[in-house]
matplotlib code that plots the C-alpha trace (Angstrom):
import matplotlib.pyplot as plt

x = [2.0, -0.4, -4.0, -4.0, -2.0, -4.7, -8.9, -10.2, -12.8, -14.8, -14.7, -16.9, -15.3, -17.0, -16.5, -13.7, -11.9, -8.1, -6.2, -3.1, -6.1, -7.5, -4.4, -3.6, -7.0, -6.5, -2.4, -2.4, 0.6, -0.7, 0.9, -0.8, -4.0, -3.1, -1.9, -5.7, -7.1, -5.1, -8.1, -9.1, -8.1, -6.4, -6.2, -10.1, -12.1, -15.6, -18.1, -19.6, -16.5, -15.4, -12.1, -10.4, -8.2, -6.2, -6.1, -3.4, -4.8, -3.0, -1.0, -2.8, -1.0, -1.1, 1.2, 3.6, 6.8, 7.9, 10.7, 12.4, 13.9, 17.8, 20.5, 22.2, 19.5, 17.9, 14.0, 15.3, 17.6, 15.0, 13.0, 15.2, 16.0, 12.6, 11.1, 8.6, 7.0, 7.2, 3.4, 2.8, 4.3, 3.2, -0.3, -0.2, 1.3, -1.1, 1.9, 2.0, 5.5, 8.8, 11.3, 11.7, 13.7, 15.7, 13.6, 10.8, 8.9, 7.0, 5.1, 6.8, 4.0, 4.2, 2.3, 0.2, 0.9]
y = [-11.3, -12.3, -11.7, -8.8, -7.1, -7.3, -7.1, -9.4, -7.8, -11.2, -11.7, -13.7, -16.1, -15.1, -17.3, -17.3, -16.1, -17.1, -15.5, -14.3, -11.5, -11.0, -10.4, -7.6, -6.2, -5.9, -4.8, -7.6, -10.4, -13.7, -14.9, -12.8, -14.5, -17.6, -17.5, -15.6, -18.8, -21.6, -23.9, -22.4, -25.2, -22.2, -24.8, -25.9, -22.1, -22.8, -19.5, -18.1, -19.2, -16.6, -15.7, -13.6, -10.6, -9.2, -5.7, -4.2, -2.2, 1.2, 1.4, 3.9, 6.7, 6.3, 9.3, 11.7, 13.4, 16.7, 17.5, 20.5, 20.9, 21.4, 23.7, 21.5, 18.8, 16.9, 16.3, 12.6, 12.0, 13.1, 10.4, 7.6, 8.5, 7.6, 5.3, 7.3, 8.0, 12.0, 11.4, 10.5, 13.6, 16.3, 15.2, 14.8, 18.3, 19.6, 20.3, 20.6, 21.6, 19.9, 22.6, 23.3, 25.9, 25.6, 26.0, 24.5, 22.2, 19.2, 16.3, 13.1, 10.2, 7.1, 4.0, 1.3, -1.6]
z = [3.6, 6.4, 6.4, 7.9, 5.1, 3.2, 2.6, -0.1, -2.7, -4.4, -7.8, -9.4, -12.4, -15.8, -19.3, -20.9, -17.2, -16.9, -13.6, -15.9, -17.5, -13.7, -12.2, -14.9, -14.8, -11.2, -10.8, -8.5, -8.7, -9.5, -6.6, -4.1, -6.5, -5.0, -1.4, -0.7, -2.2, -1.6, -2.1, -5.6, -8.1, -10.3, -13.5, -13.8, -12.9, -13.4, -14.3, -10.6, -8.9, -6.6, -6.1, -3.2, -4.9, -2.3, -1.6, 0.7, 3.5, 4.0, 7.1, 9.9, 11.5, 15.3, 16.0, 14.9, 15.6, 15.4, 13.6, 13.2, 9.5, 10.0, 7.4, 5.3, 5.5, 2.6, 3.5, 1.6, 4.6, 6.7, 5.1, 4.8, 8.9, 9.9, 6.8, 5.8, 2.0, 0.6, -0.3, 3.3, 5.1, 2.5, 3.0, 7.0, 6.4, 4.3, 2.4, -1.5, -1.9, -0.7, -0.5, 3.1, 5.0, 8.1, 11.0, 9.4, 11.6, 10.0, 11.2, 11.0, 11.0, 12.4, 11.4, 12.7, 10.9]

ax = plt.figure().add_subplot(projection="3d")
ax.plot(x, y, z, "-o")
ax.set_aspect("equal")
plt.show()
């Protein structure tokens, strides 16, 4: 994970604060916790410090390609051949339902990392 993976949203240390609580309040992995603030002395938090909790920024779609949905073909192949997520292609789609007949052309997207 580089910087660019992620945006950091501040949080500000309250009493009583320990990271094992703000990493499950926050689904984040204490780990993540501490690579954003390596100079965060994790053991002695002090009420107002502020802490960087990561949050991963969504990859972009740049550009798509067209595919044309083939008989005998499962849309998870389809998938798997070009790495996208189900979620991802329904809604560049505008799709709400994944049961596609042959012919069928769909948007593939790519991303911008």
């Amino acid at each position: 994970m580089n910087n660019n993976d992620y945006s950091c949203m501040i949080y500000n240390i309250r009493q009583g604060d320990v990271l094992y609580n703000i990493s499950r309040a926050y689904n984040v992995p204490i780990d993540l916790i501490l690579r954003a603030n390596p100079y965060v002395d994790i053991y002695n938090l002090q009420v107002g410090d502020e802490l960087c909790i990561p949050v991963m920024n969504p990859a972009t779609w740049n550009n798509a390609i067209t595919y044309v949905y083939e008989d005998e073909e499962s849309l998870q192949t389809v998938l798997d051949r070009y790495g996208v997520d189900l979620q991802d292609v329904l809604e560049f789609n505008n799709m709400d339902e994944t049961m596609l007949t042959p012919g069928t052309t769909i948007q593939i997207p790519t991303y911008d990392m």
